[in-house]
N, C-alpha and C positions, 0 to 999 in steps of 0.2 A: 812288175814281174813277180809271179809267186814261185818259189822255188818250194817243194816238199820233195823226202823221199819215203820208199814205200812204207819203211815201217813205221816212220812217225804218224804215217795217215791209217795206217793198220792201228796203231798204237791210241788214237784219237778218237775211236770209234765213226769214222770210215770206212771200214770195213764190217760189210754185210754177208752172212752166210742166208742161202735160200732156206728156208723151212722145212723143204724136202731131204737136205743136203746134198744135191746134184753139182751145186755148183757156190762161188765163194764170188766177191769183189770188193773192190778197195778203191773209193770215188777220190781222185786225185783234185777233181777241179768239180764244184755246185753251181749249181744258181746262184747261191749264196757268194759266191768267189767274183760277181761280176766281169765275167769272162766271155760271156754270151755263149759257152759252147760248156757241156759236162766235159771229162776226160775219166773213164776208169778201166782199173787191171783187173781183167777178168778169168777165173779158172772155172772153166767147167771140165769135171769127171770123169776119168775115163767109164764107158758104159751108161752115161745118163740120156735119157731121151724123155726130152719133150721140147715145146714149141713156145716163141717167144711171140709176144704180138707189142708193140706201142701205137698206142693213139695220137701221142701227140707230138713226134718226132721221129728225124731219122737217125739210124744209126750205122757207121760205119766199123766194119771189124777187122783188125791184121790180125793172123791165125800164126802164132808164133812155132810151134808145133802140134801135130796131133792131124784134124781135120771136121770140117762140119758139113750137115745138108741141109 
């Protein structure tokens, strides 16, 4: 079991801001974690628009508030 909480993984450099500033995350669980699955907290902006694509995975998203398309 790995237990973290947000801001020690904030705090750990975990936490990635996009280059654009649109949006922030904070990788709770890697590759590295041998977990077989990522797990990360994600803020996107309010007003930012653009499109996300991965190649090599999927990704499932709970939309805590706000809304996405």
């Amino acid at each position: 079991m790995i237990v973290r909480d947000l801001k020690s993984a904030q705090e750990s450099g975990r936490r990635i801001v996009s280059p654009e500033g649109n949006w922030e995350s904070t990788r709770m669980l890697l590759k590295d974690d041998n977990m077989g699955f990522s797990f990360h907290i994600t803020t996107i902006y309010k007003g930012a628009d653009f499109r996300m694509h991965y190649q090599n995975h999927l990704e499932s998203v709970y939309c805590i508030s706000g809304k996405g398309e």
